[in-house]
N, C-alpha and C positions, 0 to 999 in steps of 0.2 A: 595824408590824413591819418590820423592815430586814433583807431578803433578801441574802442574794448570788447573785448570775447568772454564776456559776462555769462553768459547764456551756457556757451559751453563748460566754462567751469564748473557752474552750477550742478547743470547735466553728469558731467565726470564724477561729482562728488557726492550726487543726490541729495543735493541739500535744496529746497525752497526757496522763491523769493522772499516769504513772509520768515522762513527761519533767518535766513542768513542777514536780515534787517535788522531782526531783535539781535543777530549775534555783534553785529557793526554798530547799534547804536543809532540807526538814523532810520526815517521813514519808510513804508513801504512804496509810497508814491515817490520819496528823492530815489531810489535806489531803481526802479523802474526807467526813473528820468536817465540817469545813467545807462542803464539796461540797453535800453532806444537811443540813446546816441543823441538825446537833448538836451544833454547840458554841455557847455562851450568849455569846461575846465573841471577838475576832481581835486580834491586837496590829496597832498602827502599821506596825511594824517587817515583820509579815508582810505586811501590807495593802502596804505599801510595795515587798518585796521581787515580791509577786505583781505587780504594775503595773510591774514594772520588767522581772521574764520574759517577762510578755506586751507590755509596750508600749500601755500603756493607762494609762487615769486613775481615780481611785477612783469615780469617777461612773458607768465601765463596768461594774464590777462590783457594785453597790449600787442597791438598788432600795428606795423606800418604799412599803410596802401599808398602808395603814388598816386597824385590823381587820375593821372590819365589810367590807369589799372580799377581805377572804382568803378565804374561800371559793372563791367565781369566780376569783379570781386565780390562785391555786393548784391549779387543776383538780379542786375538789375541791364534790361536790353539797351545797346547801343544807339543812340538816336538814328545811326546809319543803320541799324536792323528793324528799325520802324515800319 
């Protein structure tokens, strides 16, 4: 699964959700959508506009998890740690 670490870059940069929305151009609620991990897909064109507000590279923001690693990775208990 291909994460985005939205949150942290944020965080790194001190920048806002509500700033770095008006700096991308798009809603505070699409960019949250994103944030959370509920939307299925991002355009280029965002992916590019976000890297460009923060000053970073798509690499910053993108994460590969294996699935079988999502659990642990995601901070989320093992169904066998139940």
């Amino acid at each position: 699964m291909i994460v985005l670490r939205l949150d942290r870059m944020l965080a790194e940069r001190k920048v806002s959700s509500k700033e770095l929305a008006e700096r991308v151009g798009i809603s505070p609620v699409n960019l949250s959508r994103i944030k959370t991990g509920k939307v299925t897909a991002v355009r280029f064109s965002t992916l590019e506009a976000l890297c460009q507000a923060l000053d970073c590279q798509p690499g910053d923001l993108l994460e590969y998890i294996p699935n079988d690693q999502l659990p642990g990775r995601m901070g989320l208990a093992d169904e066998q740690d139940r």
